[in-house]
C-alpha positions, 0 to 999 in steps of 0.5 A, spaced: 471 489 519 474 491 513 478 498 514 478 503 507 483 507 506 484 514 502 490 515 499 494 519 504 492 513 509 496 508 505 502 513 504 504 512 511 504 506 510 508 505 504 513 511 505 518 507 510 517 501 506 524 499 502 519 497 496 515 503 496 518 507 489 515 514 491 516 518 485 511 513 481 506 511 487 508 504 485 510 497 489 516 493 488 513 485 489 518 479 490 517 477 483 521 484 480 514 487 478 512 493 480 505 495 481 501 502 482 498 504 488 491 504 484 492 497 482 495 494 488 488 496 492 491 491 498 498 490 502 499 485 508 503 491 511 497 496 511 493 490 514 499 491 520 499 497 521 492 498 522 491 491 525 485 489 520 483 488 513 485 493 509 483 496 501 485 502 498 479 506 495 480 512 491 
């Protein structure tokens, strides 16, 4: 089962992660890209936390 996530669902997650950059709603990724939330749509610590397969649906 994959879980679909608002918005909020998703900033749960990400605000304790060092990666999350808050005031633009983005993610760092390993290579020093940076990468919106909108443009993202999935995250292995989203998957975690919820304990199933996870996208981001707005």
């Amino acid at each position: 089962m994959v879980y679909k996530l608002s918005l909020s669902e998703v900033q749960q997650v990400c605000n304790s992660c060092e990666q999350y950059v808050k005031d633009s709603e983005s993610c760092r990724d390993n290579n020093g890209g940076v990468k919106t939330l909108k443009t993202l749509r999935r995250c292995p610590k989203w998957d975690a936390h919820y304990g199933s397969p996870c996208i981001l649906q707005m």
